[in-house]
GUFI-465913 format. One line per field, with one value per residue (C-alpha): residue number from 1; residue in three letters; x, y, z. Coordinates in nm, 3 decimals. Example, Ala and Ser with C-alpha at 12.3 -4.5 7.8 and 13.67 -1.06 7.14 Angstrom:
2
resi	c(1:2) .
resn	c(ALA:SER) .
east	c(1.230:1.367) .
north	c(-0.450:-0.106) .
up	c(0.780:0.714) .
END
This chain:
497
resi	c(1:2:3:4:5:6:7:8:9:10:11:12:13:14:15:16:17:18:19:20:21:22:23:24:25:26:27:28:29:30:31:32:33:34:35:36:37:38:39:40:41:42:43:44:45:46:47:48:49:50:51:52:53:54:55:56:57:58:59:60:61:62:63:64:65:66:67:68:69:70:71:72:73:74:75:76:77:78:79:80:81:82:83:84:85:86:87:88:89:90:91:92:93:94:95:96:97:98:99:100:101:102:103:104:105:106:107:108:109:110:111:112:113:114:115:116:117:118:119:120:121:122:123:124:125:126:127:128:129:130:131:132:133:134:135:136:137:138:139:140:141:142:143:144:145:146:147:148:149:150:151:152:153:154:155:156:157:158:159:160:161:162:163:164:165:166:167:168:169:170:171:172:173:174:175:176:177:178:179:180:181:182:183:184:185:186:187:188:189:190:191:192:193:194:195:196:197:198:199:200:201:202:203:204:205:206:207:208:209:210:211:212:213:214:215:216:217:218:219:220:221:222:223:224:225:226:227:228:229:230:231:232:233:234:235:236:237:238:239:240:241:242:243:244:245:246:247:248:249:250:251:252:253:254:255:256:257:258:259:260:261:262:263:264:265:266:267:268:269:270:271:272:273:274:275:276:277:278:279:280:281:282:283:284:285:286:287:288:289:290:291:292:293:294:295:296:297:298:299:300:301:302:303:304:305:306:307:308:309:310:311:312:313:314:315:316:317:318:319:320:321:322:323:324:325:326:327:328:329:330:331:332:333:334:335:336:337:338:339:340:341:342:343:344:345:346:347:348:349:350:351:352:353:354:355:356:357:358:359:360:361:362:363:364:365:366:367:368:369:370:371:372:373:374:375:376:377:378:379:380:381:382:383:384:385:386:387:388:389:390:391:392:393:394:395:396:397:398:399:400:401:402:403:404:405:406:407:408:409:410:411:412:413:414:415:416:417:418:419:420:421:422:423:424:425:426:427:428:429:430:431:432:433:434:435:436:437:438:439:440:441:442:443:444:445:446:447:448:449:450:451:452:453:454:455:456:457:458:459:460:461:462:463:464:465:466:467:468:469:470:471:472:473:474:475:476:477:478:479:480:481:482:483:484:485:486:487:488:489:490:491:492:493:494:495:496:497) .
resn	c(UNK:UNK:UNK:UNK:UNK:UNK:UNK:UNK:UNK:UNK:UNK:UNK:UNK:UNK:UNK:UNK:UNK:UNK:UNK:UNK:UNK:UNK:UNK:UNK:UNK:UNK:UNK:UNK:UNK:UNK:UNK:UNK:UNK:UNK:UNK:UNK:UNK:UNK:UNK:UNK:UNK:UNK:UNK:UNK:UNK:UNK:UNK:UNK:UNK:UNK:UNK:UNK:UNK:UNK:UNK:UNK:UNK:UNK:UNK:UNK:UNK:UNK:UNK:UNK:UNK:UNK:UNK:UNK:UNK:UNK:UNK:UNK:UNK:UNK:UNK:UNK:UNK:UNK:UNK:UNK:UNK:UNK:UNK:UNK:UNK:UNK:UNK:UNK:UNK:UNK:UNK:UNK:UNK:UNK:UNK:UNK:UNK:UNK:UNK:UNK:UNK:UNK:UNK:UNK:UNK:UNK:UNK:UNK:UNK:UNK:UNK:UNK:UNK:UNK:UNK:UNK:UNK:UNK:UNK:UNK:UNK:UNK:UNK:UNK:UNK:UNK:UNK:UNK:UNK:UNK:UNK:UNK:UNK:UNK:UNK:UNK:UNK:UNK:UNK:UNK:UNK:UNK:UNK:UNK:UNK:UNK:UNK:UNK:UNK:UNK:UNK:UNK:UNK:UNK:UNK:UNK:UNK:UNK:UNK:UNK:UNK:UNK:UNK:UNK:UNK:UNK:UNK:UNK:UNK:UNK:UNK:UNK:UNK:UNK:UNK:UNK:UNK:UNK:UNK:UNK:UNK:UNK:UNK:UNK:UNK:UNK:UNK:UNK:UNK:UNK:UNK:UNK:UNK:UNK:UNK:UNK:UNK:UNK:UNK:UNK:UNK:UNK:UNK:UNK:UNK:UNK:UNK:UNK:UNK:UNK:UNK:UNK:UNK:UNK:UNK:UNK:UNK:UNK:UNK:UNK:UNK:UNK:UNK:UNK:UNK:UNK:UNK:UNK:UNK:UNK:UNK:UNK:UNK:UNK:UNK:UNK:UNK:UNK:UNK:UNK:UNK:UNK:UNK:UNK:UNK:UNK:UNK:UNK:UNK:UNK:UNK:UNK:UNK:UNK:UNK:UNK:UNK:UNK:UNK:UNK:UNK:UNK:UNK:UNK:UNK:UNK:UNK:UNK:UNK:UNK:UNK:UNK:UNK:UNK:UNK:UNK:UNK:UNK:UNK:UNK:UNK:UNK:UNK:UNK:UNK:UNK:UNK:UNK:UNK:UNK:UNK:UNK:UNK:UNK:UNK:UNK:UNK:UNK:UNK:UNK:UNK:UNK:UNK:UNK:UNK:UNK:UNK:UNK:UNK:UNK:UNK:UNK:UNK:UNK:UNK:UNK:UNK:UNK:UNK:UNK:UNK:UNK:UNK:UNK:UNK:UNK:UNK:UNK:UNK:UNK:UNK:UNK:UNK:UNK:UNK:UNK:UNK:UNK:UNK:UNK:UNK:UNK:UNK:UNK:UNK:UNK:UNK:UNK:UNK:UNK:UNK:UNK:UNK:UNK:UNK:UNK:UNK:UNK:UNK:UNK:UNK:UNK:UNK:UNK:UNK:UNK:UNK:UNK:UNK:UNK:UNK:UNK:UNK:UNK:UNK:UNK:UNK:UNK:UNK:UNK:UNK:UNK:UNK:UNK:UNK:UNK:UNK:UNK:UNK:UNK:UNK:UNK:UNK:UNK:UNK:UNK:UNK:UNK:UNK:UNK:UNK:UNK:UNK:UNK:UNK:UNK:UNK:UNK:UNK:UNK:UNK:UNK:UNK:UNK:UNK:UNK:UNK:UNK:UNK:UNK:UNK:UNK:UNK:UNK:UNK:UNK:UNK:UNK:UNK:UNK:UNK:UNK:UNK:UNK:UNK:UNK:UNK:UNK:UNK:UNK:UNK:UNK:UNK:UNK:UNK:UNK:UNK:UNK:UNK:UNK:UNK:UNK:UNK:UNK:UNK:UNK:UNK:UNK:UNK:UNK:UNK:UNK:UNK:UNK:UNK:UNK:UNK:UNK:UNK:UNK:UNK:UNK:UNK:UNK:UNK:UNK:UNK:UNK:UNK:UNK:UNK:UNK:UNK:UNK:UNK:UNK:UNK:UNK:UNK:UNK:UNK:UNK:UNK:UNK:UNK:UNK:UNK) .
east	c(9.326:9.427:9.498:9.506:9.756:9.730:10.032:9.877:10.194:10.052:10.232:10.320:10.319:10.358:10.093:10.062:9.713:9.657:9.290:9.113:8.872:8.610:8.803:8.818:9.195:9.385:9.742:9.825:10.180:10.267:10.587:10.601:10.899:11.078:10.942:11.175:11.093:11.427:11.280:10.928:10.697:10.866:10.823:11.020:11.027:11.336:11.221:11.432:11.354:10.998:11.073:11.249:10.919:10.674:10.911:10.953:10.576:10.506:10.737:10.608:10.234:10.336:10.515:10.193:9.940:10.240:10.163:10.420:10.411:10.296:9.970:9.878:9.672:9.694:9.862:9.712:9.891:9.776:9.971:10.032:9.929:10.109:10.441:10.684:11.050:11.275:11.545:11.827:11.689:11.983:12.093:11.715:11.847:11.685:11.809:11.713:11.487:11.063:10.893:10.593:10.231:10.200:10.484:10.417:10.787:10.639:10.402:10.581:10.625:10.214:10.120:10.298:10.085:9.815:9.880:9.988:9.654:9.748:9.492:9.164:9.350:9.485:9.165:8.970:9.206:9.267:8.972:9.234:9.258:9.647:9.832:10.119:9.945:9.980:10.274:10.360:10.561:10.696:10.868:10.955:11.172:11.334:11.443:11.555:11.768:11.912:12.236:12.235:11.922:11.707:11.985:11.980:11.595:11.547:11.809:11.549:11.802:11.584:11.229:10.968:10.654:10.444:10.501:10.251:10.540:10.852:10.687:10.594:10.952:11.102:10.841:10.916:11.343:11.321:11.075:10.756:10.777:10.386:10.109:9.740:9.506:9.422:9.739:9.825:9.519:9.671:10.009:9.808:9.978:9.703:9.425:9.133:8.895:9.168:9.335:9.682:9.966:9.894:10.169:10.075:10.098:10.430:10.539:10.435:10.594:10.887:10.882:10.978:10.741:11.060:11.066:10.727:10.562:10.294:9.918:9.719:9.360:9.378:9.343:9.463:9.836:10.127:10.387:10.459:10.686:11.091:11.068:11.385:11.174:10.930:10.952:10.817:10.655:10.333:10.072:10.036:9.706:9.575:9.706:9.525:9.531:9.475:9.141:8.992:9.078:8.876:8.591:8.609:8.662:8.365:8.182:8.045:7.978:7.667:7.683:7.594:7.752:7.980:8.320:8.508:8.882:9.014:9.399:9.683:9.443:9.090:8.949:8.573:8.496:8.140:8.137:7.999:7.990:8.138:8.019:8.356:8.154:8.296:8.276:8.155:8.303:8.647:8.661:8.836:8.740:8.928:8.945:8.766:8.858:8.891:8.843:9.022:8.813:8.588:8.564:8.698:8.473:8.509:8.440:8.440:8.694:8.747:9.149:9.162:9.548:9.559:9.322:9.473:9.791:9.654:9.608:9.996:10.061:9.897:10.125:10.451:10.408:10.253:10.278:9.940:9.878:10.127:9.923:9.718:9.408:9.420:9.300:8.946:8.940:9.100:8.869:8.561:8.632:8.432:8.112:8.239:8.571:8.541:8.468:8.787:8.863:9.157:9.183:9.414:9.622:9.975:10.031:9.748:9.405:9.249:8.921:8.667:8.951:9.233:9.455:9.853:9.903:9.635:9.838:9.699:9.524:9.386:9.072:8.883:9.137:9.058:9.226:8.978:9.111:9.230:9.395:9.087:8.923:9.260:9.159:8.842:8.868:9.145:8.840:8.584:8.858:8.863:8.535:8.404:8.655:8.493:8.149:8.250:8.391:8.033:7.847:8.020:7.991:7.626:7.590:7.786:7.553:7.269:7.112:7.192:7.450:7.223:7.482:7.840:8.038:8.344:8.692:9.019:9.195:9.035:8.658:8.713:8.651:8.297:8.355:8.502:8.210:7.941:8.071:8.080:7.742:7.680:7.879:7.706:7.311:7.410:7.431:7.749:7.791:8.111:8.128:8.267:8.573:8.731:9.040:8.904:9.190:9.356:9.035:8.970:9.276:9.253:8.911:9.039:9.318:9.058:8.896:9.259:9.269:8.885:8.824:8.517:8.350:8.246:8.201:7.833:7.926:8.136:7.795:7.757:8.117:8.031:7.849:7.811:7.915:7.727:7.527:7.570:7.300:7.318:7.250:7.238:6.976:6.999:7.021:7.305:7.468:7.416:7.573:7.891:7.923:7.957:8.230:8.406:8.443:8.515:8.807:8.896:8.913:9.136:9.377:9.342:9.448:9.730:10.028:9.801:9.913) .
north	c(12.571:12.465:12.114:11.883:11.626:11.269:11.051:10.709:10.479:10.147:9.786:9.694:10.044:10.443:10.615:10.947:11.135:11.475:11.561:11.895:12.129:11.881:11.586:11.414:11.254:11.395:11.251:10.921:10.773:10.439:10.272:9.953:9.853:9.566:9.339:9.206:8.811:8.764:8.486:8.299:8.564:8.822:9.124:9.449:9.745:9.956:10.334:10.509:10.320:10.391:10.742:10.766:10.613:10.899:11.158:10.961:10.928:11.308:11.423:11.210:11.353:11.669:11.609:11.391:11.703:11.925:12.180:12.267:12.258:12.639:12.503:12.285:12.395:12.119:11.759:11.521:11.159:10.833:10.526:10.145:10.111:10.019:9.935:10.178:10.314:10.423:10.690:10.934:11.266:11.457:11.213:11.157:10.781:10.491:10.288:9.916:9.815:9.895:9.699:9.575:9.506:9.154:9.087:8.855:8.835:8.957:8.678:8.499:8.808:8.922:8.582:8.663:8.947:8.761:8.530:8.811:8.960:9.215:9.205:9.376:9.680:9.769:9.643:9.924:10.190:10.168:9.958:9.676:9.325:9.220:9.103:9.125:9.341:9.657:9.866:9.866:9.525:9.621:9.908:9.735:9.479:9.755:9.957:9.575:9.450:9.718:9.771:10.133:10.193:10.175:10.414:10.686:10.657:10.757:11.062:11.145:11.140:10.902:10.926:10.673:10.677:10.486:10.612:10.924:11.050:10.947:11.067:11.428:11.433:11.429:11.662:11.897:11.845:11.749:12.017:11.830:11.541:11.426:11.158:11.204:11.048:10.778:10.619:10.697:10.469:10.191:10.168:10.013:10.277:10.564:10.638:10.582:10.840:11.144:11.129:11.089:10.905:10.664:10.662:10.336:10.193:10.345:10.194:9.842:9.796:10.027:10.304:10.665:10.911:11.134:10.847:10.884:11.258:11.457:11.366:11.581:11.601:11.458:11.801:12.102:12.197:11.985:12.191:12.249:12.032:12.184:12.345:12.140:11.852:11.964:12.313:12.502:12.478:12.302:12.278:11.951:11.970:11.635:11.243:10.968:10.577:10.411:10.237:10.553:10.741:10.485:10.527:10.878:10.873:10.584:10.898:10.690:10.969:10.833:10.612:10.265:10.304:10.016:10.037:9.727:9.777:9.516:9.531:9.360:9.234:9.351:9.604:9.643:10.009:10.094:10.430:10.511:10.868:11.072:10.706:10.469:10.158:9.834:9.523:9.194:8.996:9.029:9.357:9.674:10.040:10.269:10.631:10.681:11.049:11.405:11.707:11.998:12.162:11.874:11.607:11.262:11.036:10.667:10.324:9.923:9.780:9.393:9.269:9.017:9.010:8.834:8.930:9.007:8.882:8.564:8.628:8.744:8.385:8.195:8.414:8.388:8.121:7.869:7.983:7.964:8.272:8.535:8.883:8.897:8.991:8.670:8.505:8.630:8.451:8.145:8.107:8.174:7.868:7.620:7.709:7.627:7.508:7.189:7.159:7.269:7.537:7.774:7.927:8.210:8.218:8.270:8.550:8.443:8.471:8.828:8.897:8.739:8.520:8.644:8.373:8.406:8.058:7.987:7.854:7.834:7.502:7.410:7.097:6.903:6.812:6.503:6.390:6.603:6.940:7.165:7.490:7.683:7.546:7.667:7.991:8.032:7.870:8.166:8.397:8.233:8.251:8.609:8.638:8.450:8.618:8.977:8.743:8.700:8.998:9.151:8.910:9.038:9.401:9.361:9.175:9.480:9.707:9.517:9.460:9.313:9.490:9.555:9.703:9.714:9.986:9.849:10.004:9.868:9.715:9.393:9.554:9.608:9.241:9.132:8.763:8.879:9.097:8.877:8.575:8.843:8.934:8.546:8.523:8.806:8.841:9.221:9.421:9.519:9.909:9.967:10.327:10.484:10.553:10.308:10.414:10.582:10.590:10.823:11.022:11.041:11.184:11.474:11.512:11.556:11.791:11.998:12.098:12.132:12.401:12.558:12.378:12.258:12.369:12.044:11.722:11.737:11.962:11.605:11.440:11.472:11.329:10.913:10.778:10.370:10.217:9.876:9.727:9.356:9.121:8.786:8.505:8.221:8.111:8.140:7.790:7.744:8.027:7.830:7.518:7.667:7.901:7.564:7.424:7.722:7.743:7.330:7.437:7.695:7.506:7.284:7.606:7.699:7.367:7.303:7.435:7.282:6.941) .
up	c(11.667:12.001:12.084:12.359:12.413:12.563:12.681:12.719:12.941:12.916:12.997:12.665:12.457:12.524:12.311:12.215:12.097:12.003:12.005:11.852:12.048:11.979:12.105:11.747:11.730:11.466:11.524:11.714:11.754:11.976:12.055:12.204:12.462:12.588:12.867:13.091:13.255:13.506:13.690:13.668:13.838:13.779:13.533:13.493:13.253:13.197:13.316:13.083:12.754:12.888:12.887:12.554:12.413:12.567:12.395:12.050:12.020:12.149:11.865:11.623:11.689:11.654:11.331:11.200:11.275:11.142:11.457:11.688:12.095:12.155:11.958:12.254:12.562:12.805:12.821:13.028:13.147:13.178:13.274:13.381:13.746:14.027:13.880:14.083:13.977:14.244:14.115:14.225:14.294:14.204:13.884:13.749:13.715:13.829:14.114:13.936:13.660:13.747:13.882:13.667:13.806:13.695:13.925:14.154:14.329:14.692:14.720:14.996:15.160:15.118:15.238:15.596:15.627:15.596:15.867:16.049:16.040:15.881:15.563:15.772:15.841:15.475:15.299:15.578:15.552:15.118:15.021:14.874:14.925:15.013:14.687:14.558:14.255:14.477:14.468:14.868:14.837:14.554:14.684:14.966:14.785:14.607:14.931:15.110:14.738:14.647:14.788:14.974:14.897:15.204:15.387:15.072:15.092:15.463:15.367:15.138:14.818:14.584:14.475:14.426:14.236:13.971:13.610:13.655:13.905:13.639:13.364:13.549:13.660:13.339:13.149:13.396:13.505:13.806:13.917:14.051:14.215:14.276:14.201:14.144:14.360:14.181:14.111:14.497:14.575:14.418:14.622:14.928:15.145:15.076:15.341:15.092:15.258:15.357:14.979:15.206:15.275:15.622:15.852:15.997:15.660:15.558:15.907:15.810:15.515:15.591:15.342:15.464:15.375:15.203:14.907:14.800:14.550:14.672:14.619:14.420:14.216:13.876:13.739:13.830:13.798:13.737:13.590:13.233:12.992:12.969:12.643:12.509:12.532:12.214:12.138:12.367:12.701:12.762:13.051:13.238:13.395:13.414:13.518:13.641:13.619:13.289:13.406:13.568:13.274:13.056:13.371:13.288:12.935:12.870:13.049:13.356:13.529:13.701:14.009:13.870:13.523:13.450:13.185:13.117:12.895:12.692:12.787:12.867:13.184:13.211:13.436:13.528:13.706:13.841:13.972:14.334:14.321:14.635:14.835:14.869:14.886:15.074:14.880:15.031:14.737:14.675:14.462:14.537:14.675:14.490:14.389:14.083:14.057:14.218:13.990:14.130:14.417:14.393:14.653:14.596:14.429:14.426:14.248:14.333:14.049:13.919:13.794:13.531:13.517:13.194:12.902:12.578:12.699:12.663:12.321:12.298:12.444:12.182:11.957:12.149:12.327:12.139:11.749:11.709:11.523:11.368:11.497:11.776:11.516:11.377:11.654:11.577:11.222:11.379:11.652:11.430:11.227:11.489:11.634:11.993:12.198:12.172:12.511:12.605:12.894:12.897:13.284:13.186:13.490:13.408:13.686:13.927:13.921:14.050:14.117:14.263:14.381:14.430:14.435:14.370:14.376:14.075:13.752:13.333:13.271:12.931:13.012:12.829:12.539:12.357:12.001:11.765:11.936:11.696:11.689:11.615:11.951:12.172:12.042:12.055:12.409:12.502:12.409:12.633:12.902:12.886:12.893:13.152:13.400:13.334:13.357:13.774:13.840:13.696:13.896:14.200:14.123:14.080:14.426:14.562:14.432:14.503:14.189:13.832:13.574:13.250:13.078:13.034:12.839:12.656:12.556:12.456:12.170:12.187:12.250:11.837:11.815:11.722:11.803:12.180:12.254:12.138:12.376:12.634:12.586:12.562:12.915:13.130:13.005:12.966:12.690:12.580:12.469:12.253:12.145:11.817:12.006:12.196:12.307:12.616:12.819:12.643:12.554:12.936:13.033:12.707:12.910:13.242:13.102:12.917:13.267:13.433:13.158:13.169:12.845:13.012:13.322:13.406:13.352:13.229:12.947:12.847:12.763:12.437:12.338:12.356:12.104:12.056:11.742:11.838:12.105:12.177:12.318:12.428:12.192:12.417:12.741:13.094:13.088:12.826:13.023:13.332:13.196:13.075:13.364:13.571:13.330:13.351:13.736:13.749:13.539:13.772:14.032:13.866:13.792:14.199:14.283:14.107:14.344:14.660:14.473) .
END
C-alpha cells in the first residue's frame, strides 16, 4: 500500500498524519511546543524546536503504521500563517526567534502607513487590509533589530519565509528555498493577481527581493525529504496555508461554498473560483489555491484571532477549568450567560473590524455570576465573531450564507456548534472528519503525485457526521446580536479612554 503523508505546522502543535489510498488516517502523531510572550503584544516561536517537532511526529507515524519512508508516495505541508523566520543560508540557523502571527509588535509602525495613505494601494495590489497580522512588518522589524541583519540580507546571505519555506528547507538540506502561493499571499508583499513578488511593495517596507523563496503552485514539485531524515527519500509535492488547506480539504470546491475552522483563531473561507473578489466590508482577497498548470483561484476570508485560545485562557489564565474539553460540561451547566459578554480580544479584534487597539472585556457581571456563565459566555464570544464575519461574507457575495461547513478541534463540540447555529440562522455542516487541514494538504499532495487527476474525482471523500440548525428566532437572535456588539464597543473603546 502506498501512503500519503501530511505535516500539519500549526500555532500551538506540529501534527503528523499518514493517510491510505483512500484517504482514511491510519497513524497520527502531534507535539505541542513552547510559546514565547517577551513583552505584552508580542508572540514568538523558536524555529528550531518547531522543526525538531515536524521530525519527532513524522517518525513517530511511521513507527505507529509500522511502514517505513520508501512506502510513502507524496508528503504534503501545511502550516501557521504569516509568522516568518529569517535564517543563515549557509548555517540553516535562524537569525532571532519567529515571529508569531498574533503578534501585534508593528502596530505603531502599521498605523503610520495608514496615515500615510498607504493602506489603498496594498489592500488593491494583495487584497489585504493593513495590520500588523501580515507578515511584511514583521519582517521588517526583523531586518531593522537585528544587529547586521539588514546589511547580510541585501548580500543575499539569509533567507526569509513563513514555516512552508523553513520546513521545505530542512526536508530538503538546504536545497529549495520557495513558498506556495498561498502562504506568499499572506505576507502583504505579493501582487494578488500576477502570483509574484511586487517591487513597489518590497520597496515600501524595505525588504530585498534576495531574502524572500520562490513562489510556486501548491502542487507540483518541491523536492524530496534527505533520506537521513526518515529512511529514505520522499516526494514533497504539495504545501499550502492551514486555512486553504481546510478550504480545500472541507472540499469547497464550488464558488459560494463556505468552511469555517475552529483553531487557535477562527477562519471563515468562501471560495470565488478563478474571480479574486474585492470586499466592501472589511474581509480579505486572498489566494485560495493554484493546482499545478491551473490558474490561480481565489477566496474572500474572515480572522477571528482568538477562538479556542480563549478557551486556553480560561484554563491558564483564569483556572477555570483543568483541559480545554471541560469547558463544554462547565458551560452546559446554565441554560444561558447570565447576561454576561466575553469580547475575546486579547490580541485585537480582526474582522469585520479590524481594530489593533480593541482589548478583552467581560460585561454584564452582577453577584450571581458563576463560573459556568464565564464559560459558557467565552463560547458565545466565539461564536458571535464567526456570526459577523458571515454576515459580511454574505453581503460580499450578495446574498445570505445558508450553510457553513465546520472543521477544527473545537467543531467536535456539540454545545459550540449549536450556539453557532443559534448565532448565524445557517446550518452548520460538520463532517465525519474534521481535521481538514491536514486532509487537504494529503489531497493536494495526492494530485502533485497523479493520485488524482483532479479535484472532482475528490467528491466523494466528505461526508457530514451532523447537521446543526438553529434553535432560537430571528428575534432572539436579533436581541443578543445587539448585546453582543454594545459589548464590543465597549472592548473598541477601551485604549480611546
Amino acid at each position: 500500500m502506498k501512503y500519503l503523508l501530511a505535516i500539519d505546522q500549526g500555532t500551538t502543535s506540529s501534527r503528523a498524519v499518514l493517510y491510505d489510498d483512500r484517504c482514511c488516517p491510519v497513524a497520527t502523531a502531534q507535539q505541542e511546543f513552547r510559546q514565547y510572550f517577551p513583552q505584552p503584544g508580542w508572540v514568538e516561536h523558536d524555529a528550531v524546536e518547531i522543526w525538531e517537532s515536524v521530525v519527532a511526529t513524522v517518525r513517530q507515524v511511521l513507527r505507529q503504521a509500522d511502514t517505513d519512508a520508501s512506502a510513502l508516495c507524496a508528503v504534503g505541508i501545511t502550516n501557521q500563517r504569516e509568522t516568518v523566520v529569517i535564517w543563515n543560508r549557509k548555517t540553516g540557523v535562524p537569525i532571532a526567534p519567529a515571529i508569531v502571527w498574533q503578534d501585534r509588535r508593528t502596530a505603531e509602525y502599521v498605523g503610520a502607513l495608514r496615515e500615510d495613505g498607504r493602506e489603498t494601494l496594498i489592500q488593491e495590489r494583495t487584497g489585504l487590509l493593513l495590520d500588523p497580522y501580515f507578515s511584511a512588518g514583521k519582517l521588517r522589524w526583523l531586518l531593522a533589530h537585528v544587529p547586521g541583519a539588514a546589511r547580510l540580507a541585501a548580500s543575499g546571505d539569509l533567507a526569509a519565509g513563513t514555516m512552508d519555506s523553513w520546513i521545505v528547507w530542512n526536508l530538503t538540506g538546504g536545497r529549495r528555498h520557495i513558498t506556495d502561493v498561498t502562504n506568499a499571499s499572506r505576507t502583504m508583499l505579493m501582487d494578488l493577481r500576477r502570483g509574484d513578488w511586487d517591487d513597489e511593495l518590497l520597496a515600501l517596507f524595505d525588504i530585498p527581493r534576495a531574502l524572500l523563496p520562490q513562489i510556486v503552485p501548491n502542487s507540483g514539485d518541491f523536492g524530496a525529504t534527505e533520506a537521513s531524515l526518515f529512511g529514505a527519500s520522499i516526494p514533497i509535492r504539495a504545501a499550502m496555508g492551514d486555512q486553504q488547506a481546510a478550504l480545500f480539504g472541507q472540499l469547497c470546491t464550488r464558488p459560494g461554498l463556505v468552511k469555517c475552522t475552529y483553531g487557535t483563531g477562527c477562519f471563515l473561507l468562501l471560495f470565488t473560483g478563478p474571480e479574486a473578489v474585492t470586499s466592501r466590508h472589511k474581509l480579505l482577497t486572498t489566494a485560495a489555491w493554484q493546482i499545478s498548470g491551473k490558474p490561480l483561484q481565489y477566496a474572500l476570508e474572515g480572522s477571528v484571532f482568538i477562538g479556542g485560545a480563549a478557551i486556553q485562557w480560561l484554563r491558564d489564565g483564569l483556572g477555570l477549568i483543568r483541559e480545554a474539553a471541560e469547558v463544554n460540561e462547565l458551560a452546559a451547566r446554565v441554560p444561558d450567560s447570565g447576561g454576561v459578554v466575553l469580547v475575546p480580544a486579547f490580541a485585537g479584534l480582526g474582522a469585520p473590524w479590524w481594530d489593533p487597539s480593541a482589548r478583552g472585556a467581560i460585561l454584564g457581571i452582577t453577584r450571581g455570576t458563576t463560573a459556568a456563565h464565564v464559560a459558557r459566555a467565552a463560547l458565545e464570544g466565539i461564536v458571535w465573531q464567526v456570526a459577523d464575519m458571515l454576515g459580511a461574507m454574505g453581503k460580499d457575495a450578495g446574498r445570505r450564507v445558508a450553510a457553513l461547513r465546520v472543521d477544527g478541534g473545537a467543531s467536535a463540540s456539540n454545545l459550540l456548534m449549536q450556539l453557532q447555529a443559534d448565532a448565524c440562522g445557517a446550518a452548520i455542516e460538520r463532517p465525519r472528519n474534521i481535521e481538514t487541514t491536514a486532509l487537504g494538504a494529503a489531497l493536494m499532495a495526492g494530485l502533485g503525485a497523479g493520485v488524482w487527476k483532479s479535484a472532482d474525482e475528490l467528491a466523494s471523500i466528505r461526508e457530514n457526521d451532523r447537521v446543526f440548525v438553529a434553535s432560537i428566532t430571528a428575534r432572539e437572535r436579533r436581541d443578543r446580536r445587539k448585546t453582543w456588539h454594545q459589548a464590543v464597543r465597549c472592548a473598541r473603546g477601551w485604549a480611546a479612554e
